[in-house]
C-alpha positions as CSV (number, residue, x, y, z in Angstrom):
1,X,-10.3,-126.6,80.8
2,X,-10.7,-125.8,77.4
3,X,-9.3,-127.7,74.7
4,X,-8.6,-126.0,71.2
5,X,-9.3,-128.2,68.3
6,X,-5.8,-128.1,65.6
7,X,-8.3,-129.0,62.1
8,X,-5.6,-130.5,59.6
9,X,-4.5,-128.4,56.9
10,X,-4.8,-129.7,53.4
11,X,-1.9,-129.5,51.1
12,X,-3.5,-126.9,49.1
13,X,-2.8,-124.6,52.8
14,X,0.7,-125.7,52.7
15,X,3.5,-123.3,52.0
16,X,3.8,-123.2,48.0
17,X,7.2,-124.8,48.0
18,X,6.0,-127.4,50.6
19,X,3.2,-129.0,48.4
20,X,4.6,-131.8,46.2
21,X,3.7,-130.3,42.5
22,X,5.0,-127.4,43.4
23,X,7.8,-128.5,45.2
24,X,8.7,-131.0,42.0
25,X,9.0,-127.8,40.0
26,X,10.4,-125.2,42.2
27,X,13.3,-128.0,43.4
28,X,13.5,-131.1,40.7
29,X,11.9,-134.4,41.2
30,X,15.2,-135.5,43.2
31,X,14.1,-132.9,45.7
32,X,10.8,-135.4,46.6
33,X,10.4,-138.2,49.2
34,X,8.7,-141.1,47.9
35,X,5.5,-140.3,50.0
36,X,5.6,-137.0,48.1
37,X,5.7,-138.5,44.8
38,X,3.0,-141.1,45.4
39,X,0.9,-138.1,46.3
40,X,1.4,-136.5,43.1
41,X,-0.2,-139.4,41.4
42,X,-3.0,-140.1,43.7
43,X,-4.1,-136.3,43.9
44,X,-6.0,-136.3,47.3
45,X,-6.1,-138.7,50.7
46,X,-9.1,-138.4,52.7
47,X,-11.3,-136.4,55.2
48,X,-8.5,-137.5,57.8
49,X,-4.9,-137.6,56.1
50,X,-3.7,-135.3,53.4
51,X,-2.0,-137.3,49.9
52,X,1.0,-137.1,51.3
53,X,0.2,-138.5,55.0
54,X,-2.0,-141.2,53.5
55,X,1.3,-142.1,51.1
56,X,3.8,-142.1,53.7
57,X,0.9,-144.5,55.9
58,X,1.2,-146.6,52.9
59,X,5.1,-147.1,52.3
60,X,5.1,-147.3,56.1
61,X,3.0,-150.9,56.3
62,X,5.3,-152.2,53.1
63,X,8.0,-150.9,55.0
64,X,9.1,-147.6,53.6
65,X,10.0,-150.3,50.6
66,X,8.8,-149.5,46.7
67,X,10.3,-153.2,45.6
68,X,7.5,-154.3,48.5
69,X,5.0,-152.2,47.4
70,X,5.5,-152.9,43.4
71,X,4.3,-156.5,44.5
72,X,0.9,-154.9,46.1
73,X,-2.1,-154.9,44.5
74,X,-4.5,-153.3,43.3
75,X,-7.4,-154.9,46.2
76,X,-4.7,-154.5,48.6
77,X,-4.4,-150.3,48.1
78,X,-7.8,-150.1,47.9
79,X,-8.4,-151.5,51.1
80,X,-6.7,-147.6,52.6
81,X,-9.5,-145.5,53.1
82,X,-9.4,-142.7,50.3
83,X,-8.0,-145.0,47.9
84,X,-10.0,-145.9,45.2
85,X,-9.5,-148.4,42.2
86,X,-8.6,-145.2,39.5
87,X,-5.7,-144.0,42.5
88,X,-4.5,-147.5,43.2
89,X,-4.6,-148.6,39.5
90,X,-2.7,-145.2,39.2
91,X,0.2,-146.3,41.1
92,X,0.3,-150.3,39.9
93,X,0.8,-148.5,36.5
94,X,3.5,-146.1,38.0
95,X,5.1,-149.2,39.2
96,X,5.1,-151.0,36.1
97,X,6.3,-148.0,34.5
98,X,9.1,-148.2,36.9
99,X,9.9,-151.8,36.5
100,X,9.9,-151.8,32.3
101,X,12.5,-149.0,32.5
102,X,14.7,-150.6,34.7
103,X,14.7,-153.4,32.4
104,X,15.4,-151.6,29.0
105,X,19.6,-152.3,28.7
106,X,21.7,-148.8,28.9
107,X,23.4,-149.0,25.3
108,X,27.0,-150.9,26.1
109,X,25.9,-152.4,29.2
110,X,24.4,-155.7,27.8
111,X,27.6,-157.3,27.3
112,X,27.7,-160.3,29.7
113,X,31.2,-160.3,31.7
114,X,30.1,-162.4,34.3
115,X,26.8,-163.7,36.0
116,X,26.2,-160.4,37.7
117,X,25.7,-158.7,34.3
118,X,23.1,-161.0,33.6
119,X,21.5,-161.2,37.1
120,X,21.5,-156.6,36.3
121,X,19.5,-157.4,33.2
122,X,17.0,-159.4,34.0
123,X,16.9,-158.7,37.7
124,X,14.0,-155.8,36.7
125,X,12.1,-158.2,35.4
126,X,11.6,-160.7,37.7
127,X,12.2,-159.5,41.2
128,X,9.6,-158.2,42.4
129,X,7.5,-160.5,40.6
130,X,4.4,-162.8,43.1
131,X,4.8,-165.6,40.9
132,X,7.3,-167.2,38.9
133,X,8.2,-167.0,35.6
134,X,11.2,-168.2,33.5
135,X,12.5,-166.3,31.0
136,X,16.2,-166.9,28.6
137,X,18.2,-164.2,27.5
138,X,19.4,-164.5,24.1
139,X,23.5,-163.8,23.0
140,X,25.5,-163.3,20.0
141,X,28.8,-165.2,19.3
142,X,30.0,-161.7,20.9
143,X,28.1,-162.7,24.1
144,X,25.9,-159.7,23.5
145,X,22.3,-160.1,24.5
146,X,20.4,-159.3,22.4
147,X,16.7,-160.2,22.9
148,X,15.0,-161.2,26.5
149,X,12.3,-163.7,26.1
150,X,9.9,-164.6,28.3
151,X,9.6,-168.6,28.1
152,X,6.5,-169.9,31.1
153,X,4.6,-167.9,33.6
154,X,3.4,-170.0,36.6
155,X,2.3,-169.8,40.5
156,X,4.0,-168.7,43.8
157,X,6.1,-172.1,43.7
158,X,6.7,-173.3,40.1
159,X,6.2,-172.8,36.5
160,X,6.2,-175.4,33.8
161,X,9.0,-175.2,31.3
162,X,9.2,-176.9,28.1
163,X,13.1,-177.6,26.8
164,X,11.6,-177.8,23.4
165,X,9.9,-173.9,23.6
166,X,13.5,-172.5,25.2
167,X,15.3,-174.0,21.9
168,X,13.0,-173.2,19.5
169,X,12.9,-169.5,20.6
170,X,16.9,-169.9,20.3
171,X,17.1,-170.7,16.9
172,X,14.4,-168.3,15.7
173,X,16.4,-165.5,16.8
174,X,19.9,-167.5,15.5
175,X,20.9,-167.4,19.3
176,X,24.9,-168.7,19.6
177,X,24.2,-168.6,23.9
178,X,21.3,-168.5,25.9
179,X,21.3,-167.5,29.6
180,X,18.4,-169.3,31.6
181,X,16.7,-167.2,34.0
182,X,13.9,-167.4,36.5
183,X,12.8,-165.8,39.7
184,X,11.3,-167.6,43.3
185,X,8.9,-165.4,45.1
186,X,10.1,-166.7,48.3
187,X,13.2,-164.8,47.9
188,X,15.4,-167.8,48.7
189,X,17.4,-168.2,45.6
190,X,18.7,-171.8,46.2
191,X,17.7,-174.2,43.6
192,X,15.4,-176.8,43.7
193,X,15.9,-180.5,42.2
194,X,13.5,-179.5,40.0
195,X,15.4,-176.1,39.0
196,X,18.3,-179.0,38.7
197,X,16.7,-181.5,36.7
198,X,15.5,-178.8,34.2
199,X,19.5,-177.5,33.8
200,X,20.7,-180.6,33.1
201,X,17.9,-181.7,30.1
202,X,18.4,-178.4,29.2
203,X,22.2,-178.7,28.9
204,X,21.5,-181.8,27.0
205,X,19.5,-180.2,24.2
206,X,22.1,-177.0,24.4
207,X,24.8,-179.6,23.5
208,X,23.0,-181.3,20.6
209,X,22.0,-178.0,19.2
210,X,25.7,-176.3,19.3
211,X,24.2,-173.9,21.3
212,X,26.5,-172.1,24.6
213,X,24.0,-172.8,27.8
214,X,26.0,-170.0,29.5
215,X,24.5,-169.8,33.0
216,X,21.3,-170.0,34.7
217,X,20.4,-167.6,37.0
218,X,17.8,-167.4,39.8
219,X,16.6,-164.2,40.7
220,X,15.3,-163.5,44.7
221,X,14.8,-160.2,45.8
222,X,17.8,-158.6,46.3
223,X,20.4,-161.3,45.3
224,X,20.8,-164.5,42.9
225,X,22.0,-167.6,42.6
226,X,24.1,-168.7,39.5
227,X,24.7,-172.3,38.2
228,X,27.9,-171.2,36.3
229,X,29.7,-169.5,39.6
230,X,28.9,-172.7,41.5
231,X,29.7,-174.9,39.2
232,X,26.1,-176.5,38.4
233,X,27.1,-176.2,34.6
């Protein structure tokens, strides 16, 4: 019996409005999978898959998840064959890219209501983040916020904070509330006695200060936990 070898086609074989550039401007960017945009930033895949087959193999082993893949790196994406450092540093940037615009506050929305306003703000920052890092947002008498600063970076389990670096940045800025805010990798978002021992000396210093410790929020991956709504504060 003879068997008839099927060679792959390449994308550049595809029907024009099949091939993701094309595609992006024949149909608008909404029109595009995820695998299909990936492919527009790494160009090619390899002698095997075409960009988009290697792209979908890719989102398929973080499981068809971008949070997941934004905490890839750049060794791990260059371990797929046809990905090399300029492609995978390609889409670590795209991801960043991603993150920082999530984080910039929509004008009006940066008015904190309630802990999930806060948890929205900061929530780009910090969730899809490998390690920790703490960070306070900063609010008017109005209880606008209006800086986000970034306080300790640390490992997978902890970071170091200093009370004395949170208050300082507070009164540089003339800060009436500040909103602690850190993340755990783990994705578990209940505190430690650590996370609790830390709130209290801070809620000490907030007090001396005249200074509104408003909540403090920890940031998993797709929830938080909030000492103000549990009565922590």
């Amino acid at each position: 019996m003879a068997y008839i070898q099927t060679e792959r086609l390449s994308i550049k074989a595809w029907a024009e409005d099949d091939r993701p550039r094309e595609k992006l401007v024949l149909k608008g960017r909404h029109a595009l999978s995820d695998a299909e945009l990936l492919a527009i930033l790494i160009g090619s895949g390899n002698k095997d898959e075409s960009a988009v087959d290697l792209c979908k193999r890719i989102l398929s082993d973080y499981g068809n998840n971008l949070d997941a893949l934004a905490r890839g790196t750049v060794s791990e994406l260059k371990k797929y064959r046809g990905m090399g450092e300029a492609k995978a540093i390609t889409i670590a940037a795209a991801m960043e890219l991603g993150r920082r615009r999530a984080a910039v506050p929509t004008e009006g929305n940066n008015s904190i209501t309630g802990s999930e306003v806060a948890w929205k703000l900061i929530a780009p920052v910090l969730s899809d983040l490998a390690h920790e890092e703490f960070w306070v947002l900063l609010l008017n008498r109005a209880n606008t916020v209006t800086r986000k600063e970034i306080i300790s970076k640390g490992g997978m389990n902890s970071t170091v904070v200093d009370p004395k670096i949170v208050f300082r940045v507070a009164l540089e800025h003339g800060a009436s509330g500040v909103i602690l805010c850190h993340n755990h990798p783990s994705g578990s978002v209940k505190p430690s006695e650590q996370d609790l021992r830390l709130t209290r000396r801070l809620m000490e210093g907030a007090n001396i200060l005249d200074i509104s410790l408003l909540d403090h929020i920890i940031v998993g991956a797709k929830t938080y936990f909030s000492f103000a709504d549990d009565g922590l504060l």
